[in-house]
N, C-alpha and C positions, 0 to 999 in steps of 0.2 A: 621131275620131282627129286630124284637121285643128286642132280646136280646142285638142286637147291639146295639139299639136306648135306651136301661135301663142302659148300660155300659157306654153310651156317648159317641159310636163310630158312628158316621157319614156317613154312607153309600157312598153317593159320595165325602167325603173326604178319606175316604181308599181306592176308587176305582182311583184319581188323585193322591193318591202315589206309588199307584201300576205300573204305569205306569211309572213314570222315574226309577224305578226300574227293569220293563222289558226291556223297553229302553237300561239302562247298559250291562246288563247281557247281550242281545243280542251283544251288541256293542264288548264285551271282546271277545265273542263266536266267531263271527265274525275274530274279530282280530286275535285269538288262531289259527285260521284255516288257516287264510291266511298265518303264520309265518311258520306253518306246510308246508304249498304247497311251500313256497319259499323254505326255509332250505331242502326240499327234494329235488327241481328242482336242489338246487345251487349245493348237492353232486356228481348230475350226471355231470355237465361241468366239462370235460375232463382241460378246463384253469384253474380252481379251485382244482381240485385235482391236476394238476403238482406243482400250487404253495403251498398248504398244503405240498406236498413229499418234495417240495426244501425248506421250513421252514423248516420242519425237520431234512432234513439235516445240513442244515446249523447248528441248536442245536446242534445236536450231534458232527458237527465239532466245534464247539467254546468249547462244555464239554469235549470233547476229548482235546483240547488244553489247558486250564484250569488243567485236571489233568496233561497228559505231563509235564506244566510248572514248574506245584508245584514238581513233582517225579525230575525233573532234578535241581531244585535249593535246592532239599534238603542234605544236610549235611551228612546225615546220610547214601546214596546213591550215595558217590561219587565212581567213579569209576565202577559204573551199565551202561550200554549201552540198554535204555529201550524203547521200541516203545509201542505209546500206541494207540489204535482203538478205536471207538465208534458206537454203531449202537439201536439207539430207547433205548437211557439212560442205555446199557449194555456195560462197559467198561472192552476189554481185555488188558491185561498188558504184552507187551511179552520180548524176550530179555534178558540178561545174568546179573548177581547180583554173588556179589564174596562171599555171604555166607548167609545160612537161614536167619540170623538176618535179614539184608537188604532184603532180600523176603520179610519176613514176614512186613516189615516196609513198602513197596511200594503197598502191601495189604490194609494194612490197612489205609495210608494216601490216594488212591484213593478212597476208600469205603464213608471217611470221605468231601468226597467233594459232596456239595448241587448238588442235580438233579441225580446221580450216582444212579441208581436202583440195578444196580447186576454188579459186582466186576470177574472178570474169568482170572484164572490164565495161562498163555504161556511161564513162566518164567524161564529159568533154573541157576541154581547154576554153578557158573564156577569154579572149582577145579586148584586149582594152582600148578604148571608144577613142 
């Protein structure tokens, strides 16, 4: 106390700032916990996990169409008969391509589309008769 009062700290003024700093800190504490107990309550509803799984699918249907669109309006691919699938940002590529080149090009321009995690090939070369 002595030391406090040599330094020019004021006893019951550190002890009224202390308090709206308990105050806070409780209040965050508080807050952090409650967001905890909801966010864990909200994963168990069965309504809220159907609609999490149908977001996601729906993603994977629009990324899936997105690559599709692009593999079928490209140039480079004419003449490929390509079906494309989606499932949690893994895009396979399946369906007939009339030569490695155009493989390798329907490869590569799916890989190249935003969201696309992993690229898996089902493709085969069609050999001319």
């Amino acid at each position: 106390m002595k030391i406090a009062l040599r330094l020019g700290i004021h006893y019951k003024k550190g002890i009224n700032m202390l308090k709206p700093n308990v105050l806070v800190s409780c209040l965050m504490a508080a807050a952090t916990f409650a967001g905890l107990g909801l966010s864990a309550f909200a994963t168990d509803d069965p309504q809220i996990i159907a609609a999490v799984v149908a977001n996601n699918e729906a993603q994977d249907a629009a990324l899936g169409d997105r690559v599709e669109t692009l593999l079928r309006t490209d140039i480079g691919l004419a003449g490929s008969r390509i079906r494309v699938s989606s499932k949690a940002a893994v895009i396979t590529v399946a369906g007939t391509v009339p030569d490695e080149h155009a493989l390798r090009r329907a490869l590569d321009l799916a890989s190249g589309v935003r969201g696309v995690r992993e690229v898996r090939n089902a493709m085969e070369v069609d050999v001319p008769k």
